[in-house]
N, CA, C and O atoms as CSV, one atom per row, in Angstrom:
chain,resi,resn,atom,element,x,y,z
A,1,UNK,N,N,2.390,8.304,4.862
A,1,UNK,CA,C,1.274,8.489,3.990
A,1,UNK,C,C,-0.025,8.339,4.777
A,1,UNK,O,O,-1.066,8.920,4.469
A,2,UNK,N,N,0.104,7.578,5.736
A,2,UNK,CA,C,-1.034,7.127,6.693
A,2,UNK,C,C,-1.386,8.828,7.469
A,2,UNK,O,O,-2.512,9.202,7.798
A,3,UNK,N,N,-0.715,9.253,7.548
A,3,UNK,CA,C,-0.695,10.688,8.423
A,3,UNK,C,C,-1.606,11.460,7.487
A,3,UNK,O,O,-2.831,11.568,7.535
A,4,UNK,N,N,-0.573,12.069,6.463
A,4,UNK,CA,C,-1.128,12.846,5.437
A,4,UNK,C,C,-2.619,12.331,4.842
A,4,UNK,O,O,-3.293,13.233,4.345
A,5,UNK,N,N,-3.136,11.147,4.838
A,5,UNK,CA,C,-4.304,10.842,4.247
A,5,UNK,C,C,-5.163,11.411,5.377
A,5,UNK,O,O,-5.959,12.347,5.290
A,6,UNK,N,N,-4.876,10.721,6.390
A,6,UNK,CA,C,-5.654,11.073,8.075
A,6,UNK,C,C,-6.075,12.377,8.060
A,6,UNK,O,O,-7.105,12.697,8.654
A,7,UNK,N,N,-5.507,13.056,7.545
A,7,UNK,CA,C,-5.354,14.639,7.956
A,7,UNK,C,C,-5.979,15.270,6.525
A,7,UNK,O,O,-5.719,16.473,6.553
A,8,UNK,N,N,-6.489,15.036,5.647
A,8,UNK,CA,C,-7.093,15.555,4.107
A,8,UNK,C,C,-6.237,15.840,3.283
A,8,UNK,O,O,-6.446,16.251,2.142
A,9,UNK,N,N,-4.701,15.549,4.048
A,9,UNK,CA,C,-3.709,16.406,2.907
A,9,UNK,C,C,-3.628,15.355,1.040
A,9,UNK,O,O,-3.860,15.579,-0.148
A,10,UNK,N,N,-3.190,14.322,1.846
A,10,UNK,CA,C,-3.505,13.362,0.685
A,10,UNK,C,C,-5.074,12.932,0.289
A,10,UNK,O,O,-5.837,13.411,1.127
A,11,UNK,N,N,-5.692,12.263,-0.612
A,11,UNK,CA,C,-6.616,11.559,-0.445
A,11,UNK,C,C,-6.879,10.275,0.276
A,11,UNK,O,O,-6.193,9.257,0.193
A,12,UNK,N,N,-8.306,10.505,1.226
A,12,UNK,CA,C,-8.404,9.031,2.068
A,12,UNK,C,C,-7.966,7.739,1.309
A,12,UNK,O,O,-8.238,7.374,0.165
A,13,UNK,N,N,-7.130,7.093,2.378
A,13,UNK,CA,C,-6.658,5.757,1.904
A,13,UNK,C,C,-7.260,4.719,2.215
A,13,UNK,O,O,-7.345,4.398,3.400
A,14,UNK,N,N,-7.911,3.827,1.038
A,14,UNK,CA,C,-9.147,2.834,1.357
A,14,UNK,C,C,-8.515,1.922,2.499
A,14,UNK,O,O,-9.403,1.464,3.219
A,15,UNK,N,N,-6.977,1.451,2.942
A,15,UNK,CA,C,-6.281,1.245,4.124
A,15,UNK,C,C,-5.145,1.410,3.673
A,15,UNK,O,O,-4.741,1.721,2.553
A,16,UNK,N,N,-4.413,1.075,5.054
A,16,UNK,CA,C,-2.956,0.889,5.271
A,16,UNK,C,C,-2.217,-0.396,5.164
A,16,UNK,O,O,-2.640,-1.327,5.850
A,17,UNK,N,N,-1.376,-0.554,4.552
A,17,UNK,CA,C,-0.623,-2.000,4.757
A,17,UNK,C,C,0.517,-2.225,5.819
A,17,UNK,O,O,1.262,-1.246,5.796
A,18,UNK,N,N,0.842,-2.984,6.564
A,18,UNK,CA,C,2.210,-2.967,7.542
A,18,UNK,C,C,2.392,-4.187,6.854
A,18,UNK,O,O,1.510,-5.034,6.715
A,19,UNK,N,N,3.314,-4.251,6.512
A,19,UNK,CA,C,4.107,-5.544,6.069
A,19,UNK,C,C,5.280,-6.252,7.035
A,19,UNK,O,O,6.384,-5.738,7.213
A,20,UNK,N,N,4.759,-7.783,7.748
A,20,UNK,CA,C,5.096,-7.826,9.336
A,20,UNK,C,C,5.947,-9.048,8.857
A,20,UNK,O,O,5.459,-9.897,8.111
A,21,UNK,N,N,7.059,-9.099,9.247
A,21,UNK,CA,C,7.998,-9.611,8.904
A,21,UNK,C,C,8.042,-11.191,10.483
A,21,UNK,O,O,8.328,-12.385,10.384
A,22,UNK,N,N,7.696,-10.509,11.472
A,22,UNK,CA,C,7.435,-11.474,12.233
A,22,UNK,C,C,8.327,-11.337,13.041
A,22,UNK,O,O,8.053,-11.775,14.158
A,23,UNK,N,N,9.893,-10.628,12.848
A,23,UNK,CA,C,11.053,-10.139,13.164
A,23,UNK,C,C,11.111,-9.015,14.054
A,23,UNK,O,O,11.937,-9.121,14.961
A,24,UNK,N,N,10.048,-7.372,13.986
A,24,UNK,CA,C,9.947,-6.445,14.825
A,24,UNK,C,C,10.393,-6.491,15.846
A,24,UNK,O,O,10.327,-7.544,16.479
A,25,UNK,N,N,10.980,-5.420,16.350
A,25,UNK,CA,C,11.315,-5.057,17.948
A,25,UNK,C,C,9.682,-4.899,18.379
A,25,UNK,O,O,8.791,-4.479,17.640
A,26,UNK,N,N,9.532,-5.388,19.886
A,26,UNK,CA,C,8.283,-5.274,20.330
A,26,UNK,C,C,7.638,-3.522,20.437
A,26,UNK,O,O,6.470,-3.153,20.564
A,27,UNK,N,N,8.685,-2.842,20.347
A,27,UNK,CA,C,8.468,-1.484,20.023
A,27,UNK,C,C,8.087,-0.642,18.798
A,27,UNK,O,O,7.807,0.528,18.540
A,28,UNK,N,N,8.241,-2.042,18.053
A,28,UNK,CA,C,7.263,-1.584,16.344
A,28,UNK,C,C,6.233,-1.500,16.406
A,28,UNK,O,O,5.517,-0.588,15.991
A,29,UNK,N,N,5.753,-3.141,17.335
A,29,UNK,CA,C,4.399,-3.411,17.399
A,29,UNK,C,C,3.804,-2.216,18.223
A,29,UNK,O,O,2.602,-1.952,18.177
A,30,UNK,N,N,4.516,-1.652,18.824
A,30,UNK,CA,C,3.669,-0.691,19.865
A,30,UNK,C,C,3.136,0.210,19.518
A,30,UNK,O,O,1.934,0.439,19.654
A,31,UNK,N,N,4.292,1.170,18.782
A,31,UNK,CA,C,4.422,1.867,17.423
A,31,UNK,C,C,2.940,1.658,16.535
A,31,UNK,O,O,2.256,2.650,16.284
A,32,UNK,N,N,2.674,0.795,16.255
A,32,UNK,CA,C,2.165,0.287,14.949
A,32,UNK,C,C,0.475,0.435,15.889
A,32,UNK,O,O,-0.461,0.994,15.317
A,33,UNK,N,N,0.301,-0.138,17.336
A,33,UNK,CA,C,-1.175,-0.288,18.139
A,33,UNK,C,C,-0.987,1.352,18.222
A,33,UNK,O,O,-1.981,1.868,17.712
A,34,UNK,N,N,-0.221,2.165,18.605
A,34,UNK,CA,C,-0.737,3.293,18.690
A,34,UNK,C,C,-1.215,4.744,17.808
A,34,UNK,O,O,-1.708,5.800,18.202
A,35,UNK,N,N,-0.685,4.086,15.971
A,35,UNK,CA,C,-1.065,4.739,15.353
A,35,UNK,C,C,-2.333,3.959,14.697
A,35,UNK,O,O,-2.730,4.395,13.616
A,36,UNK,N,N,-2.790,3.187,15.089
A,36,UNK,CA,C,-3.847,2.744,14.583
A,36,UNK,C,C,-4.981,2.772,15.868
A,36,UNK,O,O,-5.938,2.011,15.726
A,37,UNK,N,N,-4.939,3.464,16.906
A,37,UNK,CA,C,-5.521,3.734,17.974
A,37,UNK,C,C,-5.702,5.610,17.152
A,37,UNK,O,O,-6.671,6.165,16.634
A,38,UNK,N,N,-4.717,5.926,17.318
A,38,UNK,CA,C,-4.884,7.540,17.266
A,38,UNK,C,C,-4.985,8.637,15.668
A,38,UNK,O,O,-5.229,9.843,15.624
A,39,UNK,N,N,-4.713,7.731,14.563
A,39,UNK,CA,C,-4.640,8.118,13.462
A,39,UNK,C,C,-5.520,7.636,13.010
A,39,UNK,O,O,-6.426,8.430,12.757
A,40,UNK,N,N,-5.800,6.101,12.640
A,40,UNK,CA,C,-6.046,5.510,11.310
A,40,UNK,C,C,-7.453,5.482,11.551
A,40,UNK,O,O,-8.339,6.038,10.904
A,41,UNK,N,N,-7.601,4.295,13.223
A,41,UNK,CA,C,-9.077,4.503,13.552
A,41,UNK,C,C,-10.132,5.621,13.421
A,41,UNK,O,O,-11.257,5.407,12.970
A,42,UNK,N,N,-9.636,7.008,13.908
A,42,UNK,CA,C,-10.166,7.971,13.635
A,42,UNK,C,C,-10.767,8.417,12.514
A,42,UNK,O,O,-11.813,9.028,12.298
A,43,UNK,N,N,-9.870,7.976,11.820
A,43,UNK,CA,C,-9.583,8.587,10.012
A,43,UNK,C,C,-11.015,7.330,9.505
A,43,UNK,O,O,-11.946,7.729,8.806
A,44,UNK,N,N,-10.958,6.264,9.864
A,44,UNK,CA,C,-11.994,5.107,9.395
A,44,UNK,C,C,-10.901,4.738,8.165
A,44,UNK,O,O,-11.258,4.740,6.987
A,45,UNK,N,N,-9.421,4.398,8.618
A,45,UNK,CA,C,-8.574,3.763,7.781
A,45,UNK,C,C,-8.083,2.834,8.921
A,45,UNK,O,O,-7.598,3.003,10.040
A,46,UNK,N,N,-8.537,1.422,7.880
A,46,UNK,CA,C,-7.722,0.061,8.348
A,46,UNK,C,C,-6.249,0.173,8.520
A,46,UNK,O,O,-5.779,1.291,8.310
A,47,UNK,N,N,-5.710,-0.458,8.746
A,47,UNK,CA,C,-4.334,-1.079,8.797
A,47,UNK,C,C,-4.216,-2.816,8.800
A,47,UNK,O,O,-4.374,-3.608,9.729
A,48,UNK,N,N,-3.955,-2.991,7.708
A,48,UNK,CA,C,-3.781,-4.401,6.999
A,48,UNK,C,C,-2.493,-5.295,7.994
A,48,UNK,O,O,-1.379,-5.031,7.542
A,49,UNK,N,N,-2.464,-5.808,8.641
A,49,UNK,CA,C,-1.411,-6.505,8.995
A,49,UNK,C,C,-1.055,-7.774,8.160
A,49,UNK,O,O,-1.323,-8.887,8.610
A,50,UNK,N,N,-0.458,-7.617,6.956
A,50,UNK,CA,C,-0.157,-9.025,6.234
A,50,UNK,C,C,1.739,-9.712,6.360
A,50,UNK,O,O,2.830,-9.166,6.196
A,51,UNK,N,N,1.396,-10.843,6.652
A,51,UNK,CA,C,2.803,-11.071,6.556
A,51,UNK,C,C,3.205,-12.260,5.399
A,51,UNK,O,O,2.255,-12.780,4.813
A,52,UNK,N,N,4.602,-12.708,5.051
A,52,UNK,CA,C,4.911,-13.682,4.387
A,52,UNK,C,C,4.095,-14.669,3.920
A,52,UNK,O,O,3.571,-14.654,2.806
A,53,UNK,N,N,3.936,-15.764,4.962
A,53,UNK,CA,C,3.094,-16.665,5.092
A,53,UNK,C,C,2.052,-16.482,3.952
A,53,UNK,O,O,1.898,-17.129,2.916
A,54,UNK,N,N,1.085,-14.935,4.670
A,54,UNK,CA,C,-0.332,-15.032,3.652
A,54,UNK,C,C,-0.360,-14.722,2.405
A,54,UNK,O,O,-1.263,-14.863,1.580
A,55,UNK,N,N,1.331,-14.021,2.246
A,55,UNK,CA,C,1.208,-13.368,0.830
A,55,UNK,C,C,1.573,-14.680,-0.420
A,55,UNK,O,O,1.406,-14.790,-1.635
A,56,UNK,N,N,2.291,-15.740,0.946
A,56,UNK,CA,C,2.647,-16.971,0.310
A,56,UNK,C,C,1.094,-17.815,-0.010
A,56,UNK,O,O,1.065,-18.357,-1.116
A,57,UNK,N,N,0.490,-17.889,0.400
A,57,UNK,CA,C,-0.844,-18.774,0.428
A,57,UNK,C,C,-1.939,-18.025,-0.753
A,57,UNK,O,O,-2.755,-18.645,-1.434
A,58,UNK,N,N,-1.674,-16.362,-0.780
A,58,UNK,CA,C,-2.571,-15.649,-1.593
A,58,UNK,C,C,-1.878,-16.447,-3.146
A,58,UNK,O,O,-2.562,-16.858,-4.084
A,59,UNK,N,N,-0.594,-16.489,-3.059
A,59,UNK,CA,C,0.178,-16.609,-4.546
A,59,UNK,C,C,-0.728,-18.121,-5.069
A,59,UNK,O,O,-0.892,-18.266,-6.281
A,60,UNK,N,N,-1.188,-19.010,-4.269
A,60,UNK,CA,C,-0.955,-19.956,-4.490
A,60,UNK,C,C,-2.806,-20.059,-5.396
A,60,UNK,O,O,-3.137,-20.863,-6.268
A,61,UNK,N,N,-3.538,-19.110,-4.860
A,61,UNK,CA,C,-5.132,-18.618,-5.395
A,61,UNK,C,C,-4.932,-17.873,-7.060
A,61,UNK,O,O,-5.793,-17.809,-7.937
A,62,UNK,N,N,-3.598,-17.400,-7.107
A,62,UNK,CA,C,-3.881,-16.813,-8.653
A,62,UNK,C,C,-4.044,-17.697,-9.738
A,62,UNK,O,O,-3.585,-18.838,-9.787
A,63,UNK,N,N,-4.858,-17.013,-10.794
A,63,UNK,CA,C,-5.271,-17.948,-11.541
A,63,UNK,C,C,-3.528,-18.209,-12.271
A,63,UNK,O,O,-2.431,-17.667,-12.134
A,64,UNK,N,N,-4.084,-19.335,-13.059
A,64,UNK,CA,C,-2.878,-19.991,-14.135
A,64,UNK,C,C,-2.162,-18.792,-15.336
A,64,UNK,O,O,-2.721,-18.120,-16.203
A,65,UNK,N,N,-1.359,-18.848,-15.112
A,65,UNK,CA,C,-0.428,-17.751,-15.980
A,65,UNK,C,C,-0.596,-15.963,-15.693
A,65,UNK,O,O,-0.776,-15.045,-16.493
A,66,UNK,N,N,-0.504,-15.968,-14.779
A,66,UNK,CA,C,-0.724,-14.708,-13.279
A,66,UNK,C,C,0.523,-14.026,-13.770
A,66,UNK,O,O,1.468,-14.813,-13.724
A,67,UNK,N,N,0.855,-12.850,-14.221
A,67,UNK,CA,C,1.899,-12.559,-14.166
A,67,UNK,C,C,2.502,-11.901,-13.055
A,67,UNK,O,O,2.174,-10.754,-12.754
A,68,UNK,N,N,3.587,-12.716,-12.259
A,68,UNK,CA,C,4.291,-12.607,-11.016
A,68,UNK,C,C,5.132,-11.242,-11.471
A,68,UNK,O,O,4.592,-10.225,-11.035
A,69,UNK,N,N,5.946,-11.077,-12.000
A,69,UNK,CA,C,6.458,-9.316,-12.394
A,69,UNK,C,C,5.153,-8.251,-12.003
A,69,UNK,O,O,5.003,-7.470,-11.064
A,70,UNK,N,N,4.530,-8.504,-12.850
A,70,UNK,CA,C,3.284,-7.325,-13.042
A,70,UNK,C,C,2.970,-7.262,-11.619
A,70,UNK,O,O,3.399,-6.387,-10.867
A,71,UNK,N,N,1.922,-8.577,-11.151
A,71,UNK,CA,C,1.500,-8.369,-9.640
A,71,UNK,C,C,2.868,-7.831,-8.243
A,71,UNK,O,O,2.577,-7.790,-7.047
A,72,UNK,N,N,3.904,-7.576,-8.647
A,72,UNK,CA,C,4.672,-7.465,-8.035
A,72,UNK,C,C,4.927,-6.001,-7.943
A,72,UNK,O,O,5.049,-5.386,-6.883
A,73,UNK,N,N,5.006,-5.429,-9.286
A,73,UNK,CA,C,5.364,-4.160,-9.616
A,73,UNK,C,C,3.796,-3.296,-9.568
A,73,UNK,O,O,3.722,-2.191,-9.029
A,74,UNK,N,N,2.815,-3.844,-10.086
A,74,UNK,CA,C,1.405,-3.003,-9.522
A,74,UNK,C,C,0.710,-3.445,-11.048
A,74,UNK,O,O,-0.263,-4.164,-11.279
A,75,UNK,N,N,1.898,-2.489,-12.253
A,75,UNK,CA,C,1.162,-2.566,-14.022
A,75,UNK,C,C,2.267,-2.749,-13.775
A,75,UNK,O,O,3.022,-2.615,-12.812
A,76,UNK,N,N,2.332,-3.398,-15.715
A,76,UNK,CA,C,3.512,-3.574,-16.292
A,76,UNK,C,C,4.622,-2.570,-16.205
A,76,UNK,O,O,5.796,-2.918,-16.080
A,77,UNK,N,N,4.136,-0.992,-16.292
A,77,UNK,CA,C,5.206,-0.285,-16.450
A,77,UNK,C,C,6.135,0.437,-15.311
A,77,UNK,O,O,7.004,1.302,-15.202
A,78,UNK,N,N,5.160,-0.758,-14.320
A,78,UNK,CA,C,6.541,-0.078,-13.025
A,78,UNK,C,C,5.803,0.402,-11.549
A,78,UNK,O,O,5.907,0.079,-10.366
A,79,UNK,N,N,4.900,1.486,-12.447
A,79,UNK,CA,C,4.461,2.365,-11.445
A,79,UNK,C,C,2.918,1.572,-10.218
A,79,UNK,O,O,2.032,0.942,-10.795
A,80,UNK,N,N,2.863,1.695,-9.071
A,80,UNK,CA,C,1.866,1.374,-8.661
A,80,UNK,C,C,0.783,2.049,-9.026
A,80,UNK,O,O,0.739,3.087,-9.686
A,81,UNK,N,N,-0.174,1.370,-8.535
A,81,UNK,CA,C,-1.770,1.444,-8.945
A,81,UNK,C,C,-1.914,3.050,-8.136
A,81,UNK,O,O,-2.463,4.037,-8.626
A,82,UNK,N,N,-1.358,2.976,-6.992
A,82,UNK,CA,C,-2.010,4.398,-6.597
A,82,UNK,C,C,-1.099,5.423,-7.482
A,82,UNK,O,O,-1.678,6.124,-8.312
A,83,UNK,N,N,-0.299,5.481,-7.392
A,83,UNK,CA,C,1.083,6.375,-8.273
A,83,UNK,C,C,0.240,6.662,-9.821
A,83,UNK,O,O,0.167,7.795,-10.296
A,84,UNK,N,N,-0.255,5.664,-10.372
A,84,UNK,CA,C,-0.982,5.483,-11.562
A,84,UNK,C,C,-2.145,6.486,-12.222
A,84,UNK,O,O,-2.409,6.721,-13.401
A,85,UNK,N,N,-2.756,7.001,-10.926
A,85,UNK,CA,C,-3.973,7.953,-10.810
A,85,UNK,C,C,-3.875,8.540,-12.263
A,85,UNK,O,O,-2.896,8.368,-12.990
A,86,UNK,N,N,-4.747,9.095,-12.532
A,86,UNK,CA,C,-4.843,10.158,-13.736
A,86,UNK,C,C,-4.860,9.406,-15.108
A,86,UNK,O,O,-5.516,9.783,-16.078
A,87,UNK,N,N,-4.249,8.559,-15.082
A,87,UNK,CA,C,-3.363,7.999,-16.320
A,87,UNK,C,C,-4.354,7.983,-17.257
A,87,UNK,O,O,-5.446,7.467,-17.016
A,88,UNK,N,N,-4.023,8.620,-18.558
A,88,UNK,CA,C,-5.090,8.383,-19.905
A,88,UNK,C,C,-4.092,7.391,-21.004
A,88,UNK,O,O,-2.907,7.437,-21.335
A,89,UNK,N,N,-5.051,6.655,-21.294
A,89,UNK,CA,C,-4.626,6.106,-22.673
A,89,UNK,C,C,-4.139,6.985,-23.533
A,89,UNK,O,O,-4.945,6.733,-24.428
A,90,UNK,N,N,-3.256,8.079,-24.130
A,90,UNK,CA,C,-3.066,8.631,-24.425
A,90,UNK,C,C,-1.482,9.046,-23.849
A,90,UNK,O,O,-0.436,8.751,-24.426
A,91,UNK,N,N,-1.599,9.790,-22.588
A,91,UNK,CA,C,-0.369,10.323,-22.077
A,91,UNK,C,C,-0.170,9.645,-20.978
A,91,UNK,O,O,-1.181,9.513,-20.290
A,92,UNK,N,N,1.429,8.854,-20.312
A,92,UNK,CA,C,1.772,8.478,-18.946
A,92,UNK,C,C,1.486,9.718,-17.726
A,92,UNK,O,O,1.509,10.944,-17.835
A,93,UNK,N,N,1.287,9.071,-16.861
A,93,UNK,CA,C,1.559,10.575,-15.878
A,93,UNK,C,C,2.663,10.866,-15.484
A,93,UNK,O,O,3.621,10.104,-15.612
A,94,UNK,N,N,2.731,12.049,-14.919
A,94,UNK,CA,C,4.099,12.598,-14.740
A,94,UNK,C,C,4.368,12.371,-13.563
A,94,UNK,O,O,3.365,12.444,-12.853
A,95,UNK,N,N,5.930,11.951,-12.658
A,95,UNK,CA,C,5.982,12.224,-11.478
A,95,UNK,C,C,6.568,13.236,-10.854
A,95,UNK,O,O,7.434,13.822,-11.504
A,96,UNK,N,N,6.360,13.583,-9.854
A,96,UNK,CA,C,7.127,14.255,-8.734
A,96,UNK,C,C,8.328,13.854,-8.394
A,96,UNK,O,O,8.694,12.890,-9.066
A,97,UNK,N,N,9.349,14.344,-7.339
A,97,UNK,CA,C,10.460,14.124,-6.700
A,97,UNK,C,C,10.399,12.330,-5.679
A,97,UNK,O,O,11.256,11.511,-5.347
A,98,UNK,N,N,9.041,12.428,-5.528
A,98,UNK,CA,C,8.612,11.986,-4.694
A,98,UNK,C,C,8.300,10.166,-5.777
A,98,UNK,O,O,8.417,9.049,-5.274
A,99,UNK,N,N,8.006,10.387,-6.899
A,99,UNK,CA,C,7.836,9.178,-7.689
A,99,UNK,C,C,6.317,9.015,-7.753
A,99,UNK,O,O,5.787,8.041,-8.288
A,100,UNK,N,N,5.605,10.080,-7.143
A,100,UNK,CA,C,4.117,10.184,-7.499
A,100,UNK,C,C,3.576,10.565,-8.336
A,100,UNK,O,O,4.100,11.498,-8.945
A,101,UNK,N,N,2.229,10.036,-8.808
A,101,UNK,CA,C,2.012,10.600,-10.597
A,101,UNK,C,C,1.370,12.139,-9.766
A,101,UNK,O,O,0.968,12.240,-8.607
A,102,UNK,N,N,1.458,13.179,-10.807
A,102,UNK,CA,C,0.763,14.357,-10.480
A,102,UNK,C,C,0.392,14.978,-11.766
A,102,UNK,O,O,-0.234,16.038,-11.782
């Protein structure tokens, strides 16, 4: 998705997330410095490096009765916030093959 945004096909992505397990072959990380050297930078898209730890420490900032499902899944009904686009009070959006609203 990082590609396709880079390139106009998708819409610019306000960033990227890598979700770093801490585990990687040192060839992820390499992987990971050189598309953010040659793609993302270019593009003026971040790449988020978050791992466990912070997502553990963020949980601990939500307010009182946070719903852990919801923040997990994006909305209640499943779909993420970007997937979500379009959506009217009225009609769900539809997805693609792909599980994207269109």
């Amino acid at each position: 998705m990082l590609a396709l945004s880079a390139n106009g096909i998708l819409p610019r992505a306000d960033y990227a997330v890598f979700a770093d397990t801490g585990w990687e072959p040192r060839a992820v990380y390499q992987h990971l410095d050189r598309l953010e050297k040659t793609i993302a930078a270019p593009a003026g898209i971040p790449i988020l490096r978050v791992t466990a730890a912070e997502w553990a420490a963020r949980q601990n900032e939500l307010p009182d009765g946070a719903d852990m499902e919801e923040l997990e899944q994006g909305v209640a009904d499943g779909c993420s916030p970007w997937a979500c686009r379009g959506q009217t009070e009225d009609a769900a959006p539809t997805r693609d093959d792909f599980g994207l609203a269109s």
